[in-house]
N, C-alpha and C positions, 0 to 999 in steps of 0.2 A: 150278741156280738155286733158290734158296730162297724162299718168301712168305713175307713178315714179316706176321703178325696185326696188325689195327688196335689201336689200344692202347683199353682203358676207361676212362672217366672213371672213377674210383674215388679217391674218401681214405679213408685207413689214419691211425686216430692212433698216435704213436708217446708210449711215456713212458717216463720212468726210473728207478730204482729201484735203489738203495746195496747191496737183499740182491738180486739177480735171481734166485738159486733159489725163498726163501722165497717173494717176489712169484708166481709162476710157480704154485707148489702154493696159494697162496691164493686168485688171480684164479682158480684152479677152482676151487679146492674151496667158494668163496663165490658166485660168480657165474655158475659152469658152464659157463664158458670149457672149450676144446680146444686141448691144445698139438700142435702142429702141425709145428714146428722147435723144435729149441733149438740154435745152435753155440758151440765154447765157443773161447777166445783159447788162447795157445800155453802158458797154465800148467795149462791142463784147467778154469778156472773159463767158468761160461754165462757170455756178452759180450751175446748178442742171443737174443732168440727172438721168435715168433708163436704167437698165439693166435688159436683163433678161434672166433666164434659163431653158428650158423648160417649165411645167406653171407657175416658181416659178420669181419672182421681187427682186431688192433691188434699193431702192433712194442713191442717191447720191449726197453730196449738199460740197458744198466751203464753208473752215474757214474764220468762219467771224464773227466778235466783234459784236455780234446781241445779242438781248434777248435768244434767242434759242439758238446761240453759247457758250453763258456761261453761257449755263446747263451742256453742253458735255465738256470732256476734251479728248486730243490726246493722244494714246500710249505714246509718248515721252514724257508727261507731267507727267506719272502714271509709269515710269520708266519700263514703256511694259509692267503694266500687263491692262489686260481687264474686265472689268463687265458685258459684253455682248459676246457671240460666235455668230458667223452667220452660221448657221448650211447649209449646201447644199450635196442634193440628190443625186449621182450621178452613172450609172449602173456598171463601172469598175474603184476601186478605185487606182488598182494599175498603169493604164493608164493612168489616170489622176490626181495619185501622179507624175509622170515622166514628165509629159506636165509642172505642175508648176515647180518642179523641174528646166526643163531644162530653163523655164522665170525668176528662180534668186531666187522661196520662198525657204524664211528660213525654212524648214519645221522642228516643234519643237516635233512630235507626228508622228512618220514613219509607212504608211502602216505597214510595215514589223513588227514593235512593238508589243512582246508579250500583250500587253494590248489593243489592236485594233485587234489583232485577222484576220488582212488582211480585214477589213470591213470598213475601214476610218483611215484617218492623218488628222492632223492639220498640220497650216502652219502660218506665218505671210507676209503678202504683204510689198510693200516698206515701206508704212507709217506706218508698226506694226501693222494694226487692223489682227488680227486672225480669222482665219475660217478653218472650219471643214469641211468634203468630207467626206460621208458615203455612202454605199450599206440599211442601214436601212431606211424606208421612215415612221414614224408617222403616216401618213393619212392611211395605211394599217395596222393599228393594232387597235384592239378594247380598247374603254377604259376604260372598266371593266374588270379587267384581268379574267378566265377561271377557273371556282370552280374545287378546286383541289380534285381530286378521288381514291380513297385509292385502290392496287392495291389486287385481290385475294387473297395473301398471307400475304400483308399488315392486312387485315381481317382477317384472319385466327389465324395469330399472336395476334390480340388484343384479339380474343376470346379465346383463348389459355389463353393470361394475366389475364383475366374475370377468368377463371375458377379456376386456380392456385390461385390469388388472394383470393377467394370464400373457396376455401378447406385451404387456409393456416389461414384461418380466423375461420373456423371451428373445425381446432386441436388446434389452440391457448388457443379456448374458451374452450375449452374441458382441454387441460392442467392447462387453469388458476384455473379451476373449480376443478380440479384433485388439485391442491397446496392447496385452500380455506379448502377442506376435511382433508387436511391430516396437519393442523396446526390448525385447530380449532374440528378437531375429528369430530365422525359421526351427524351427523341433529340430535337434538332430535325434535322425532314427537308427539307430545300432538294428541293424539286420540279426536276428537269431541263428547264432551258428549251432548248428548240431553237435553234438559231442559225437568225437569219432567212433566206429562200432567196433569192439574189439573183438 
């Protein structure tokens, strides 16, 4: 009897690619990917392979007029733009902005970019799919974010607004009460007569 392992959650993006050898010697030799598989169809060309990055994967499979190929369409068919990013980890981003760089990516999202903050670029490979290089890692952040906690003076402050609120609400009431007197004149008070005893 056999134990079947629990399975992990894990996504693997998959993408496609018209040259899959060319792709293959690029996505390393640009981005420092590790081929890991490659198998090829029954004419001897690569069909599919893996790469991979640290403990991180992506499949990679040949266009091809399949059920499954026309779900997907190619950058060049969506005039560059993407529906999906492939996001990847990585510990020096401006290191390995310059590595792809110097392999030829289009880089559309520059380290350097006040809007990355020096923590990640984007880029496009030969065939247009897009991907992202970050210093940020996901699996290191909780995903409940952290109840936010009002600082000493933060408090201080609201109970300040509490109390001002409180007295400005007590002279109001007190002036309104002051106007009602002085345009309807003074209360008149009917004295409580006793009913007689019989």
């Amino acid at each position: 009897m056999s134990v079947q392992q629990p399975v992990r959650g894990t996504v693997v993006p998959t993408l496609r690619y018209r040259d899959l050898p060319a792709a293959i010697d690029w996505l390393c030799t640009a981005f420092g990917f590790e081929e890991q598989m490659a198998v090829a169809g029954e004419d001897g060309s690569v069909r599919y392979a893996q790469l991979a990055f640290g403990d991180g994967l992506v499949m990679l499979g040949a266009v091809e007029d399949n059920a499954a190929g026309r779900l997907m369409a190619q950058p060049e068919q969506t005039g560059g733009l993407a529906t999906q990013l492939c996001y990847v980890c990585v510990k020096d981003t401006h290191a390995h902005c310059a590595r792809a760089r110097a392999a030829g990516a289009a880089i559309v999202l520059d380290v350097d970019d006040p809007a990355s903050g020096g923590r990640g670029y984007s880029c496009r490979d030969p065939e247009g799919h897009v991907w992202t290089f970050g210093t940020y890692d996901p699996r290191q952040r909780r995903l409940v974010l952290p109840r936010y906690r009002a600082t000493p003076l933060q408090v201080a402050a609201r109970r300040l607004a509490l109390v001002v609120g409180l007295v400005a609400n007590i002279v109001g009431s007190a002036a309104f009460l002051g106007w009602v007197s002085a345009v309807n004149g003074p209360a008149v008070v009917v004295p409580y007569a006793s009913l007689p005893s019989r």
